[in-house]
C-alpha positions in Angstrom: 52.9 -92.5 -76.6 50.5 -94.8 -77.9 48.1 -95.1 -80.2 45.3 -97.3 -81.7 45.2 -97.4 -85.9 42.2 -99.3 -87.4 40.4 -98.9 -90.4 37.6 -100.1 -93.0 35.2 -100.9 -90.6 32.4 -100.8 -93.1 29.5 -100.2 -91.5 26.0 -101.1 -92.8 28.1 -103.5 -95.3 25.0 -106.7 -95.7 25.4 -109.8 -97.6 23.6 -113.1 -97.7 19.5 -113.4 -97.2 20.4 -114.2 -93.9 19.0 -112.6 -90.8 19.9 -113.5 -86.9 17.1 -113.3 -84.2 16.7 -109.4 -84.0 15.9 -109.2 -87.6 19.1 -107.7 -88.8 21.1 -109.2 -91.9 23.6 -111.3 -89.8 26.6 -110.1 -92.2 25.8 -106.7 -91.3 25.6 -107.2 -87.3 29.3 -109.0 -87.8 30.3 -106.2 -89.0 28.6 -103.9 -85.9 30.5 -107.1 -83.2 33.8 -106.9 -85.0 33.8 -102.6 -84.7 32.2 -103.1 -80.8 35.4 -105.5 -80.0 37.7 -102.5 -81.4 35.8 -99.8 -79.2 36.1 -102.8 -76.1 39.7 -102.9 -76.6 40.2 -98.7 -76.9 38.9 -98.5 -73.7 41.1 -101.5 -72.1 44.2 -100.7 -73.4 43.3 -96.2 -73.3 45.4 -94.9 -75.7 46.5 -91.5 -76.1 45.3 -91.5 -79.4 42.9 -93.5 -82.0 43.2 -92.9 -85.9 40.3 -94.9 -88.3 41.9 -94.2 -91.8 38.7 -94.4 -93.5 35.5 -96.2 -95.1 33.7 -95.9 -91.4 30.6 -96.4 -93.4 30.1 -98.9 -96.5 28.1 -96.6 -98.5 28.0 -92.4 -98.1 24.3 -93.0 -97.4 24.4 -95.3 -94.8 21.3 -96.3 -93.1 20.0 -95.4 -89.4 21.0 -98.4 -87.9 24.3 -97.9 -89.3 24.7 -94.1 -87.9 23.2 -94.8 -84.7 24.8 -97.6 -84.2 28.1 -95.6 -85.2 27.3 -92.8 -83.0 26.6 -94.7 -79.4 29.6 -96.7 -80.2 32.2 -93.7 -80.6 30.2 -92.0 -77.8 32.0 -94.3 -75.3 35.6 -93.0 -76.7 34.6 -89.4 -75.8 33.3 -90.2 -72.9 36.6 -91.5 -72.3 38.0 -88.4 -73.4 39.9 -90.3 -75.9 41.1 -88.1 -79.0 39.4 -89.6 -82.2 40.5 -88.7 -85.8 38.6 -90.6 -88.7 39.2 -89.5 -92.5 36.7 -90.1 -95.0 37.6 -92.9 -97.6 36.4 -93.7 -100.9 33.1 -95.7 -99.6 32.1 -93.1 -97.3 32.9 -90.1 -99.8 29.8 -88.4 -101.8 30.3 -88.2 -105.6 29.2 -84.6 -105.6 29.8 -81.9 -103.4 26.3 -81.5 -103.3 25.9 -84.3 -101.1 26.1 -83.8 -97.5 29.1 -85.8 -96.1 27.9 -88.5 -93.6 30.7 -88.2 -91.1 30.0 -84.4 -90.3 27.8 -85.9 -88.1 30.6 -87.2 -86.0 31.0 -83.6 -85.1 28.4 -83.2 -82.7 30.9 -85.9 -79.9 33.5 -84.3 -78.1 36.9 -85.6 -78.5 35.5 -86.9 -81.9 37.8 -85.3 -85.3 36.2 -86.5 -88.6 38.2 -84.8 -91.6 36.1 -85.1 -94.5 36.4 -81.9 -96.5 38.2 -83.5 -99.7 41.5 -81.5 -98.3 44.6 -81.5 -96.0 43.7 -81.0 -92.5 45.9 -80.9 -90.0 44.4 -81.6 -86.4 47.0 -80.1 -83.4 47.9 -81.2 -80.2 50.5 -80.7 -77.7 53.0 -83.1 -78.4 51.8 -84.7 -81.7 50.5 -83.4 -85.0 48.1 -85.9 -87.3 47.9 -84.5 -91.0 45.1 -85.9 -92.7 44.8 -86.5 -96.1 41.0 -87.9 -96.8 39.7 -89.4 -99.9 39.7 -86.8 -102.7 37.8 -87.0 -105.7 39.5 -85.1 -107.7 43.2 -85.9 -108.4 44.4 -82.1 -108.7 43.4 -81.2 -105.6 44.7 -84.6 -104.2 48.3 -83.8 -105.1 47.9 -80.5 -103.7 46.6 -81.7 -100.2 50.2 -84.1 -100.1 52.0 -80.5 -101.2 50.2 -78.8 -98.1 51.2 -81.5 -96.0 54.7 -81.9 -97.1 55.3 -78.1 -95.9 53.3 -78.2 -92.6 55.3 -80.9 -90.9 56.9 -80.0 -87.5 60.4 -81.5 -86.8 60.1 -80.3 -82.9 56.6 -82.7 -82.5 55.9 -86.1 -83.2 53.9 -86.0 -86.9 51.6 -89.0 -87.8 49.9 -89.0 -91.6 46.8 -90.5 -92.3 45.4 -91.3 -95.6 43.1 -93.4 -97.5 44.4 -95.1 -100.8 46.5 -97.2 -102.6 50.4 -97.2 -102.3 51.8 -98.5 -105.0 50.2 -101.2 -107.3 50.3 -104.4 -105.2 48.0 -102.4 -102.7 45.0 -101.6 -105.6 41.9 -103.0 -104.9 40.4 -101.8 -108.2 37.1 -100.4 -106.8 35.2 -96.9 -107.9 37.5 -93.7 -107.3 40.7 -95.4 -106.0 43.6 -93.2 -105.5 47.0 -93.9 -106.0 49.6 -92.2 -103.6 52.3 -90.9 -105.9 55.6 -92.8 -106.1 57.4 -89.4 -106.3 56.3 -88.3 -103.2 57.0 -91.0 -100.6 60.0 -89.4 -99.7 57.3 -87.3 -97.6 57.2 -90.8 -95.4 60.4 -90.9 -94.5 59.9 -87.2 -92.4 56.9 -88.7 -90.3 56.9 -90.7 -87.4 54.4 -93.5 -88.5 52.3 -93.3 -91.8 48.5 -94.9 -91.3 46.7 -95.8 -94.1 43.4 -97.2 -94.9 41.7 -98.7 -98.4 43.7 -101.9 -98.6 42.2 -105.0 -96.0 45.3 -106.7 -94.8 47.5 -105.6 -92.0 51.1 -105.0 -93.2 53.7 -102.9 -94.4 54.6 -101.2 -97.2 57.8 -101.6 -99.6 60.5 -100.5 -98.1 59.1 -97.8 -95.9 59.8 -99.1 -92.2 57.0 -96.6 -91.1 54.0 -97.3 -93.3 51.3 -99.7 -92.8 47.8 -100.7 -93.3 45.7 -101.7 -90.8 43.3 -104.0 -93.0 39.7 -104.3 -92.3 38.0 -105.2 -89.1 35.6 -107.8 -91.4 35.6 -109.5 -94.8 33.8 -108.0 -97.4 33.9 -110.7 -100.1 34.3 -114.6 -99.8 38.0 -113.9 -101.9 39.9 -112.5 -98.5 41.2 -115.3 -97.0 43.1 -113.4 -94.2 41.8 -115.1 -91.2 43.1 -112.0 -89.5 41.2 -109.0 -88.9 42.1 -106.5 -86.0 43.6 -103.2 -85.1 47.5 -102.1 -84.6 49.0 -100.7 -81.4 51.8 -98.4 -82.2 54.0 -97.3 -79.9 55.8 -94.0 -80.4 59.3 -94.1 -78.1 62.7 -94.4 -78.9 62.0 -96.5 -81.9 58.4 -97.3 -83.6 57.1 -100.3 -82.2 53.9 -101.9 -84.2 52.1 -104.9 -82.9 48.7 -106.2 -84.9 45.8 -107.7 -82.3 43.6 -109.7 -84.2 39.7 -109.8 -83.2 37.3 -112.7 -83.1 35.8 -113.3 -86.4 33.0 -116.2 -87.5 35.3 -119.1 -89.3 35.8 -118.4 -93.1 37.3 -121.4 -95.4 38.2 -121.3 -98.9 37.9 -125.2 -100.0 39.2 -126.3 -103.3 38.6 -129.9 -104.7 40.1 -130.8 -108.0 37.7 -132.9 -109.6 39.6 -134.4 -111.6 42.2 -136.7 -109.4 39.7 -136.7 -106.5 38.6 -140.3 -105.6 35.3 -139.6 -104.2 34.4 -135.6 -103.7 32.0 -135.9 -101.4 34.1 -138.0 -99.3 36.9 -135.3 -99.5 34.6 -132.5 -98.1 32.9 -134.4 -95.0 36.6 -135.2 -94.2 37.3 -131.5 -94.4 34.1 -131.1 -92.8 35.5 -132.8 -89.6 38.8 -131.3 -89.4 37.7 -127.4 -90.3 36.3 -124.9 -87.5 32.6 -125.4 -89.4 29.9 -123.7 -86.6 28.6 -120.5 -88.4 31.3 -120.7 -90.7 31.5 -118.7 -94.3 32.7 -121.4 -97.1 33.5 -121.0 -100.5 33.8 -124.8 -102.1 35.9 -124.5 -105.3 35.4 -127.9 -107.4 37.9 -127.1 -110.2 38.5 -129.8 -113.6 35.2 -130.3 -113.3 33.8 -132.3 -116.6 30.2 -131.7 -117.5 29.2 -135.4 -116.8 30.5 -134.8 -112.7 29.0 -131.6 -112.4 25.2 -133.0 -113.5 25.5 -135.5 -110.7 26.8 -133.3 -108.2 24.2 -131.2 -106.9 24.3 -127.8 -104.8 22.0 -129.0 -101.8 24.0 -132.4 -101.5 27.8 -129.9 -101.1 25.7 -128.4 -98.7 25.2 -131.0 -97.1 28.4 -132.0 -96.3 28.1 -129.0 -93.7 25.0 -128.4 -92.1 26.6 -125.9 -89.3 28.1 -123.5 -91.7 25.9 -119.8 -91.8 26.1 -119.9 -95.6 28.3 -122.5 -98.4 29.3 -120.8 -101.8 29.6 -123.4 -104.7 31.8 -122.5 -107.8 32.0 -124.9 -110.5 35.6 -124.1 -112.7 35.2 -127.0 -115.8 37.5 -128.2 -117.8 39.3 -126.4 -120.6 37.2 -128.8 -123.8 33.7 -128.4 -121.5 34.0 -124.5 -121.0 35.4 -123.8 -125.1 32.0 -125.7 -125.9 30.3 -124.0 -123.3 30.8 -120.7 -125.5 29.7 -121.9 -129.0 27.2 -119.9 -130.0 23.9 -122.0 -129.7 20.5 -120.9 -129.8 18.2 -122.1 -127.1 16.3 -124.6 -129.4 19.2 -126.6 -129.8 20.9 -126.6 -127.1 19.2 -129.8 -125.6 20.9 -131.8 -128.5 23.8 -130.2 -128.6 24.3 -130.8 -125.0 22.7 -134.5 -125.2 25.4 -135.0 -128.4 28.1 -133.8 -125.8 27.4 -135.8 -122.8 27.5 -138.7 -125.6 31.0 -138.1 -126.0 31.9 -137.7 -122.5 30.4 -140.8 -120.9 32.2 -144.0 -119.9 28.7 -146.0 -120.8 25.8 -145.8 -123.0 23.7 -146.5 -119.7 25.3 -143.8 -118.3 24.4 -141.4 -121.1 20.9 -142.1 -121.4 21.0 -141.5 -117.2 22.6 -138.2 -117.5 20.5 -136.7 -120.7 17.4 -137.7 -118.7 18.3 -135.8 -115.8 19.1 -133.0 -118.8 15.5 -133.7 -120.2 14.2 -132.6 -116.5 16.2 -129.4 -116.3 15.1 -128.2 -119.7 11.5 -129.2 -119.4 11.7 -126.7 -115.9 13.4 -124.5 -118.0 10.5 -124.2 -120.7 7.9 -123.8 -117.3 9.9 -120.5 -116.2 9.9 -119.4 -119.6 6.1 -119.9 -120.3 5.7 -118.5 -116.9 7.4 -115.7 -116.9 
């Protein structure tokens, strides 16, 4: 037996002012290409089953683009005749009950079993049972949905348990109505064949448990994952469990740090980097930690940018040294600051013509600052 597990697809997730030729926010169609190379690869591979452990959508409101788009694509798994089960999670989970659930709408496709009820469902078939726990906003009825589940498995069929949160601490992703599977009942893992959960957006396992994993997220949703890896996990239900991840093709995301502070030449650094990273539509976060306040006047945004004119979009963070960022929070009021900031770079420069260079360029950014102000 054989089944597909993915999860936190996210759809309708945008970031960036960004948009690609068809006028759509080009974060949000990666998202729509990374779920349309999981569908591809459902009906390739035709597994007996497919679980999505949650968060289909990004918001519980998701636009039309995002629930057509959902609806044509899950179309072609039951047309397939492929059995579907999706849960809700947190994201795609209305506050109130008296908001209509988005994924009842997943009801209307055949072979299609959304469980969004903010209870235990368990969803039947001949040889296998799936109990579903969705997210659950309310942590009473939460533990009684894993009591429910706890008494309904079958030791005569294969059992698969799906659920949306965190297990254990490590896994917390410290976002609005997060649930925490309870420690004292993980014992109910133990009496399942595989355990698929969804919340958390790497692939791996959990603790001990040789049975439990997440699938991770088909995309990123903020420049701090790093995992190059995004995908979907084929699980193979024989003799013994068998889990292999498949990663999918994602647009190149880099993490860059540059300590200011031993670098020779920074600029130098990143057009090095430049050459030797996968840069074409590439996501980059540029880190310049130690930064003193002298080196980070001189070292403009467009100029880092620069350095990578193929990338779809360059994040800058400046981290400063420890002395610049304690006199960074001295309570100044905005009349002074010029001096007090003119007084500073005093200290800091290696040459009086280097001071007078820098509090000019200072002069400049204040005098703009006034025009907003009077402006505004």
């Amino acid at each position: 037996m054989t089944i597909i597990h993915f999860s936190d697809t996210h759809l309708g997730f945008n970031d960036l002012d960004i948009v690609n030729d068809s006028g759509i926010n080009q974060r949000e169609a990666d998202f729509y290409d990374a779920f349309t190379q999981v569908i591809d690869a459902i009906l390739v591979i035709k597994p007996d089953y497919v679980i999505h452990t949650g968060d289909l959508f990004h918001r519980p409101h998701p636009s039309n683009r995002a629930i057509s788009f959902c609806l044509t694509q899950l179309k072609r798994l039951s047309v397939a005749q492929i059995e579907t089960i999706i849960i809700a999670g947190n994201h795609s989970t209305p506050r109130t009950r008296s908001a209509s659930p988005i994924l009842a709408a997943l009801r209307t496709l055949d072979h299609i079993h959304p469980v969004f009820e903010e209870a235990y469902e368990k969803v039947i078939f001949n040889n296998i049972n799936i109990h579903c726990i969705p997210h659950i906003n309310e942590e009473e009825n939460n533990l009684a949905a894993i009591e429910q589940c706890e008494a309904s498995v079958d030791e005569n069929k294969r059992n698969i348990m799906m659920l949306h949160c965190s297990a254990g601490a490590q896994f917390m992703m410290e976002e609005y109505g997060e649930r925490v599977y309870p420690r004292d009942k993980e014992a109910l893992f133990e009496k399942m064949d595989y355990v698929a959960l969804g919340h958390w957006h790497g692939f791996g396992s959990v603790g001990k448990h040789r049975n439990v994993y997440y699938a991770g997220s088909t995309e990123r949703t903020s420049s701090g994952d790093a995992r190059n890896d995004k995908g979907y996990a084929l699980i193979t239900l024989g003799d013994s469990l068998d889990i292999v991840f498949h990663p999918i093709r994602l647009r190149p995301s880099h993490r860059i740090r540059i300590d200011a502070q031993t670098s020779e030449n920074i600029f130098d650094e990143l057009r090095s980097l430049a050459s030797s990273l996968e840069i074409e539509g590439a996501l980059l976060t540029i880190i310049l930690d130690n930064l003193s306040a002298t080196q980070s006047i001189d070292i403009a945004n467009r100029d880092i940018e620069a350095c990578f004119p193929s990338a779809l979009n360059v994040q800058i963070q400046r981290k400063f040294r420890r002395s610049v960022a304690s006199a960074a929070t001295e309570s100044v009021n905005a009349a002074s600051l010029q001096e007090y900031f003119g007084a500073f770079l005093e200290e800091q420069s290696s040459t009086p013509e280097e001071a007078t260079r820098l509090n000019a360029k200072v002069a400049t950014l204040f005098a703009r600052y006034d025009e907003v102000t009077r402006d505004a």
